[in-house]
C-alpha positions in Angstrom: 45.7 78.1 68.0 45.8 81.1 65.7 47.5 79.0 62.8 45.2 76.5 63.2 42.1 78.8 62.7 44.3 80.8 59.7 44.8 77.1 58.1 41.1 76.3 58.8 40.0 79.9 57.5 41.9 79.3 53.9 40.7 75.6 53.0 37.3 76.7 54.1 38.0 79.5 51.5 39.2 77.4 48.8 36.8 75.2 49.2 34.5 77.5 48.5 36.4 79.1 45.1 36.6 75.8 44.1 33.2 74.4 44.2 31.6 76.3 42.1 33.9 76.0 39.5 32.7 73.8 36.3 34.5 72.2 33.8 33.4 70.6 30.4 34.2 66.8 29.1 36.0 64.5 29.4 35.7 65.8 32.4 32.2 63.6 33.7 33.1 64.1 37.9 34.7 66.1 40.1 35.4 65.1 43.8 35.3 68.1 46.5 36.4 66.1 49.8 37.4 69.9 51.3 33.3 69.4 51.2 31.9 65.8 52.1 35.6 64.9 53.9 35.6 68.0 55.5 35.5 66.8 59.1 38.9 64.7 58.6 40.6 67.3 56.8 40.3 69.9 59.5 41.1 67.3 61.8 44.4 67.0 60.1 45.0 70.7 59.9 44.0 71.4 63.5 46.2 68.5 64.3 49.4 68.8 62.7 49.4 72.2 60.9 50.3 74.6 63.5 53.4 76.2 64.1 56.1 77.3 61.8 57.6 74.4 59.6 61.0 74.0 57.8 59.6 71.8 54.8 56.3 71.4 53.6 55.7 68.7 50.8 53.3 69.5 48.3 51.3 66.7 45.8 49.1 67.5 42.6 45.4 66.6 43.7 43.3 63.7 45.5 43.6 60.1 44.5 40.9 57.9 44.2 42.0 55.7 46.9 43.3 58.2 49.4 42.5 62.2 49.5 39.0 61.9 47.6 38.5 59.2 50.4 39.4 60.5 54.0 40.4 64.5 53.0 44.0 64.1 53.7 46.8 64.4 51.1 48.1 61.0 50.3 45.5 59.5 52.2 46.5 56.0 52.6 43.9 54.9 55.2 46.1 53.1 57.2 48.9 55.3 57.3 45.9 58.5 58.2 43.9 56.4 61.1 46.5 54.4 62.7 49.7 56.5 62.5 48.5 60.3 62.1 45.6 59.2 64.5 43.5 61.6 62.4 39.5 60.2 61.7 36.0 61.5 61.2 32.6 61.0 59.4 32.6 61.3 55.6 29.9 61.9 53.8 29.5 61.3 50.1 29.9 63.4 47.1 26.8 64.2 45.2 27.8 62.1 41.9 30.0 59.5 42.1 31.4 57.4 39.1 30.3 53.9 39.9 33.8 52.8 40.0 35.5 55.3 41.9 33.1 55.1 44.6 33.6 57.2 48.2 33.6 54.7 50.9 35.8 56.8 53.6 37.7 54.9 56.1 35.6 51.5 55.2 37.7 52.1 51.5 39.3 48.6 51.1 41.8 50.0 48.7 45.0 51.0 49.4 46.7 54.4 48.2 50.2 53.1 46.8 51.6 57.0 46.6 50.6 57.3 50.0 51.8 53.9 51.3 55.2 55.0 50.0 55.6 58.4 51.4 53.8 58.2 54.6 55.6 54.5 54.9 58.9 56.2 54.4 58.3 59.4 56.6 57.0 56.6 59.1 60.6 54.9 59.0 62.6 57.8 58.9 60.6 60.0 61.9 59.3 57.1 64.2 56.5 59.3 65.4 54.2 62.0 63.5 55.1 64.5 66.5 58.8 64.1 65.1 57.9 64.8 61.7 55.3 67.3 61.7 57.8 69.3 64.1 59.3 70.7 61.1 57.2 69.0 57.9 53.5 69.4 56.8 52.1 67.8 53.8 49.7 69.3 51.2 47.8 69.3 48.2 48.1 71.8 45.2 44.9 71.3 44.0 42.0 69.8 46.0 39.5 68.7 43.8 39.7 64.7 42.0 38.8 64.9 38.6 37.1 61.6 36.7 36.0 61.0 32.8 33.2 59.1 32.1 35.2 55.6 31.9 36.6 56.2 35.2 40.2 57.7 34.3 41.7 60.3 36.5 41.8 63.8 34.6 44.8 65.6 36.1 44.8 69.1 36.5 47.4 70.0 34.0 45.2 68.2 31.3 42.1 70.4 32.0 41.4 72.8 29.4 43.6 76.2 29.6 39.9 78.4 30.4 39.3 75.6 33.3 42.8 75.9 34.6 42.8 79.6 34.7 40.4 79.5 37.1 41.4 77.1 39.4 45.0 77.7 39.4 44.4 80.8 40.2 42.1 79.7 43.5 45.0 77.3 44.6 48.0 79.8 43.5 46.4 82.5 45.9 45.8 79.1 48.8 49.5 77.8 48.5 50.6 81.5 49.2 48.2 82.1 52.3 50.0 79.0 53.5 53.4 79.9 52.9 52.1 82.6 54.9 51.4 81.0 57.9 53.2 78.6 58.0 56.8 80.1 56.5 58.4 77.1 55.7 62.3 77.4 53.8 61.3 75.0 51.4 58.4 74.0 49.4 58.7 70.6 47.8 57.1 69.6 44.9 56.0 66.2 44.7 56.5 65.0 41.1 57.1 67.9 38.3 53.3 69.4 38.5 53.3 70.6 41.7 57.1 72.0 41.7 55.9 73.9 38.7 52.7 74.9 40.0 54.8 76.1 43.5 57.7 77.7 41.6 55.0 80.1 39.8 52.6 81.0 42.9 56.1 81.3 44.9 58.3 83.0 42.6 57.8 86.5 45.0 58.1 84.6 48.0 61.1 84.2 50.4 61.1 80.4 50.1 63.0 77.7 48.0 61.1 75.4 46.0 62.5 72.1 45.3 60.8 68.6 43.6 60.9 65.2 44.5 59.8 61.6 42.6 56.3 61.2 42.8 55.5 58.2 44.4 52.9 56.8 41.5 52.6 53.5 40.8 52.7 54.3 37.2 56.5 55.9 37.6 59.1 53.1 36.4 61.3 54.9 38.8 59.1 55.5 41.4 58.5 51.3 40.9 62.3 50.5 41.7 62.5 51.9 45.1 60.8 55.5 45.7 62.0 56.3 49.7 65.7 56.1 48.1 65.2 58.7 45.6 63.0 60.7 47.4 65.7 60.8 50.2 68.9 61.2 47.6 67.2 64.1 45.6 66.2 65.5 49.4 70.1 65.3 50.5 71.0 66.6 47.0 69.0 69.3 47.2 70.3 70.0 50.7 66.9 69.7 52.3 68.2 67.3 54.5 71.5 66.7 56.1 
């Protein structure tokens, strides 16, 4: 019970760093589901974040289509409600681009990243009891960042001011984690997040390592993610 309220106690903290940050154009929207998805998200902390783990898996930032819909990191809805049993209300953030609305479990869309690495933890573990034994998933940054036509923002394309700020608010939350839950490994998914770890970590007595992210937009990713996810995880000796 104690990790659960630590984990609880440090999104509720970045959160709160985090929303009342600004940031300037292109920039147009920024997505806070730790705030209006808030009741799913500590649903999946109280859930499946206690206890030590081995390996914790860490993406950039919400999607559209998954995270800035239910609050849970690669949220592919079908994956979140039906396999890590995890639901609750969501509201809706106070602007919304008009084509990236918030429509929380009734979202029609489907997350591919998450389809592909929930789908593949799914094969390999059977149950989420198996995986989240040793494994927790995470995001670096929690906020979903839109320009006016629509297009995801990424956090490594903010301006350096902007990112000074809020790397600094997610450097300090990755640690606090790492903290509670001393994992032996902290995996970056795609080359943002291993850097972002590899900085906030470099004191800490963990390994980082990096996966594939599972984007759509990834040629590699395209020709079969859950293979080189699993050969750079053996490769990295992560997994047996």
């Amino acid at each position: 019970m104690e990790a659960k309220n630590d984990l609880i106690a440090a999104a509720l903290q970045l959160r709160e760093r985090v929303d009342g940050l600004s940031f300037d154009a292109p920039v147009a929207y920024v997505y806070n589901p730790l705030v209006y998805a808030w009741a799913p998200h500590a649903r999946y902390l109280e859930r499946w974040g206690s206890g030590k783990k081995r390996v914790v898996f860490l993406g950039m930032n919400p999607g559209p289509w998954g995270m800035a819909q239910v609050g849970v990191p690669f949220g592919e809805i079908r994956y979140v409600r039906d396999w890590l049993e995890v639901s609750g209300p969501v509201e809706r953030p106070a602007r919304q681009h008009p084509d990236r609305p918030v429509h929380g479990f009734d979202c029609e869309r489907s997350e591919v990243s998450g389809r592909r690495l929930w789908g593949y933890f799914s094969r390999r573990f059977g149950t989420p009891g198996a995986f989240f034994q040793e494994h927790f998933v995470a995001n670096y940054c929690p906020l979903m960042f839109a320009e006016e036509t629509g297009k995801n923002r990424t956090p490594d394309k903010l301006h350096a001011a902007e990112q000074q700020d809020l790397f600094s608010a997610c450097d300090d939350h990755l640690r606090r984690m790492v903290e509670i839950q001393r994992p032996q490994w902290v995996i970056g998914v795609g080359t943002f997040a291993a850097e972002r770890a590899r900085h906030a970590l470099e004191d800490q007595n963990v390994r980082v390592g990096r996966v594939l992210h599972p984007s759509p937009a990834s040629p590699a990713a395209n020709r079969g993610w859950a293979q080189a996810a699993e050969r750079e995880l053996r490769e990295q000796g992560v997994i047996a």
